[in-house]
C-alpha positions in Angstrom: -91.7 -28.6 -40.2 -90.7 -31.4 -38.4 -86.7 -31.5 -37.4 -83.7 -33.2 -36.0 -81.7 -32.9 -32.6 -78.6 -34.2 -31.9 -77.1 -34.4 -28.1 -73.4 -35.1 -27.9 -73.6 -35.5 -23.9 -70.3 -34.8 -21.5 -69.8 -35.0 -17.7 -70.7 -31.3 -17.0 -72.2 -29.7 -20.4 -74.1 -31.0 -23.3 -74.0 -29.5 -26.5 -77.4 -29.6 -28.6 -77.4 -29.0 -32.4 -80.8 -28.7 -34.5 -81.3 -29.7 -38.5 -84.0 -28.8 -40.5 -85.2 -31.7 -42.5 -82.7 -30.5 -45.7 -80.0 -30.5 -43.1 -79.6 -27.0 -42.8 -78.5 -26.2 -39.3 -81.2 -24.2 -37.4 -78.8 -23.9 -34.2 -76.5 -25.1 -31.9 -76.3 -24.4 -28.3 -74.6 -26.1 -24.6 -76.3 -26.7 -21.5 -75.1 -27.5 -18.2 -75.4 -31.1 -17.6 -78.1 -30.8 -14.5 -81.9 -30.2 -14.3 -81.5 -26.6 -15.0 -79.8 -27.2 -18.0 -82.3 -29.7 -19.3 -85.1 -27.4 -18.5 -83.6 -24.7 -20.2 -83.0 -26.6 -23.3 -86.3 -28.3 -23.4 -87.7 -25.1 -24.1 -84.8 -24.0 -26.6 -85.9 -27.4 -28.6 -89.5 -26.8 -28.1 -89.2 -23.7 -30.2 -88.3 -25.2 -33.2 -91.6 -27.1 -33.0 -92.2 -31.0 -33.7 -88.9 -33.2 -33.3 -86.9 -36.3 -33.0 -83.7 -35.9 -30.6 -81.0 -38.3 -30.7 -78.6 -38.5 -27.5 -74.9 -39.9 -28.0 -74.2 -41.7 -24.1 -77.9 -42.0 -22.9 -76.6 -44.8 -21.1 -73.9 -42.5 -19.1 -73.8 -39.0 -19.5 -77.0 -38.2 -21.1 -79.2 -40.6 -19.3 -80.7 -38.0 -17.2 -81.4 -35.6 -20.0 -83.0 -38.7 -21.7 -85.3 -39.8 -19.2 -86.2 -35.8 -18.8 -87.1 -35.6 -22.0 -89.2 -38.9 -22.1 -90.6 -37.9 -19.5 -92.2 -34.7 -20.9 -93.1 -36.6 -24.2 -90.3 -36.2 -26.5 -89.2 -38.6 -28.7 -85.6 -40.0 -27.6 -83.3 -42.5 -29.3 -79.4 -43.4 -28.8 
């Protein structure tokens, strides 16, 4: 099943809801804005299985957790 995640990134926390591909909403969680909180929710996404995130600000706020997730081969858009 292949789903959806959205980022809505802020200065401290991000906040991280999953879609099924019917929309249904699978989850929704927030992370510290820091490489803690991007490790810890790679592995909440990486649960859900195959995905597409999209992150709101990767060119401020969420640029970090962007390039974190590129960088461990997950597909990223704005």
């Amino acid at each position: 099943m292949q789903v959806a995640v959205g980022v809505d990134s802020h200065k401290s926390t991000f906040s991280v809801g999953v879609v099924d591909e019917l929309g249904r909403e699978l989850g929704v969680r927030i992370f510290s804005n820091n490489p803690g909180g991007f490790a810890t929710a790679q592995q909440w996404i990486g649960s859900f299985g195959e995905c597409t995130i999209g992150i709101e600000g990767s060119g401020r706020y969420g640029r970090a957790l962007a390039l974190f997730l590129e960088r461990a081969g997950k597909s990223v858009h704005e």
